[in-house]
C-alpha positions in Angstrom: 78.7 -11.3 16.3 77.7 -10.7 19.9 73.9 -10.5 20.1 71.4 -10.8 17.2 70.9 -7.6 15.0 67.6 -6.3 14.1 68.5 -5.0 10.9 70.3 -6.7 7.7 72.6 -3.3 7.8 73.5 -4.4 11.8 74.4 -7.8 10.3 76.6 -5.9 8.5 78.3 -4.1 10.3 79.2 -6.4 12.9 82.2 -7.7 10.4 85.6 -6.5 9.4 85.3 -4.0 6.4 86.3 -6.4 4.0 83.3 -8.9 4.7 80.8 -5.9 5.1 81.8 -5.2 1.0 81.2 -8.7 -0.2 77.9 -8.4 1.8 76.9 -5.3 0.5 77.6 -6.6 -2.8 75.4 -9.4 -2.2 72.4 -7.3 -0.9 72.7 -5.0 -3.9 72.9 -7.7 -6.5 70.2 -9.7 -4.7 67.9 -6.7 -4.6 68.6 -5.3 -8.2 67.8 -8.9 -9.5 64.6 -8.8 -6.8 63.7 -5.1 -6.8 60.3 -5.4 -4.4 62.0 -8.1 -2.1 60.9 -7.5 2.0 64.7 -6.9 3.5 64.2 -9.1 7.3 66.1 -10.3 9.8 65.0 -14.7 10.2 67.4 -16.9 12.4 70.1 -14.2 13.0 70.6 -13.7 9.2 69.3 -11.3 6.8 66.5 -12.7 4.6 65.2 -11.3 1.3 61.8 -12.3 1.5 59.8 -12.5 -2.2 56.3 -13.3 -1.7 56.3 -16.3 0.8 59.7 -17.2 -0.4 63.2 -16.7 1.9 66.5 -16.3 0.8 69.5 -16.2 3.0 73.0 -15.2 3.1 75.3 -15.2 6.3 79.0 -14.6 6.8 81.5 -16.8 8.4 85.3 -17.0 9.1 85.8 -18.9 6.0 83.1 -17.8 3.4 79.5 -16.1 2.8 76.9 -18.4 2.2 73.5 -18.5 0.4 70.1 -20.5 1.3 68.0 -22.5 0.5 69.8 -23.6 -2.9 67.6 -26.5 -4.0 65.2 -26.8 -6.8 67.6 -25.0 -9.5 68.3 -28.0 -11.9 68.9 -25.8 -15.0 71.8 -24.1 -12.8 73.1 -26.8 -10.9 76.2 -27.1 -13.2 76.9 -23.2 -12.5 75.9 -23.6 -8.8 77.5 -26.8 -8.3 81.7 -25.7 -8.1 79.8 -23.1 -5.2 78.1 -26.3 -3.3 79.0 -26.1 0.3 80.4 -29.2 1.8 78.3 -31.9 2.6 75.1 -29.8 2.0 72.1 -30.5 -0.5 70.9 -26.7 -0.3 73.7 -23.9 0.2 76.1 -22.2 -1.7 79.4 -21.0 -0.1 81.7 -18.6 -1.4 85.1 -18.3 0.1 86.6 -15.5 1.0 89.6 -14.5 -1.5 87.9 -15.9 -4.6 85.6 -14.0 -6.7 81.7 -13.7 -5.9 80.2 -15.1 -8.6 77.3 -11.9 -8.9 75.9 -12.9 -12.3 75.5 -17.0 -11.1 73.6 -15.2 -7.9 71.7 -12.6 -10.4 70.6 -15.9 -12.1 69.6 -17.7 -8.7 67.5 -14.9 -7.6 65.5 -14.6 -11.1 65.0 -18.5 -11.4 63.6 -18.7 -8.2 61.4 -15.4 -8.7 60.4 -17.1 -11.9 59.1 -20.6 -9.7 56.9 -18.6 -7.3 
């Protein structure tokens, strides 16, 4: 992407059609599982914000991934095959294997569940 986008649907579009799906699959399972989420726009990404709580997904050349990813213990055998690389708080999923919708479903409600 060229300059920052104001909007989670400019994030959006400023990838090939492929990647816009698997993010628009994201948003939608994010915002079904988190119906009165704020949609925003923090550090170039979009953010669903619930209550004072941020959660992040961005797209990159090799996968979309998720933040912050920490403080799901009861998941973390689910979350941990997703576990990017040398990182204690984001999932990655790469692109040409399946989004895991319900494990994300499961993220959003157990950290709507710790606010």
């Amino acid at each position: 992407m060229s300059s920052k986008p104001a909007t989670i649907d400019e994030y959006i579009l400023g990838f090939p059609k492929d990647i816009q799906l698997l993010l628009k699959q994201i948003r939608e399972t994010v915002m079904n599982a988190a119906p009165t989420a704020k949609e925003t726009i923090r550090y170039g990404m979009p953010a669903f914000r619930i209550n004072k709580e941020h959660i992040y997904m961005a797209a990159y050349k090799k996968h979309i991934g998720m933040y912050p990813m920490y403080g799901l213990d009861e998941l973390e055998a689910e979350i941990n095959i997703w576990r990017g690389k040398n990182t204690k708080d984001a999932i990655h999923f790469p692109y040409g294997q399946p989004i895991p919708f319900n494990l994300i479903k499961k993220i959003i409600k157990h950290k709507i569940s710790s606010i």
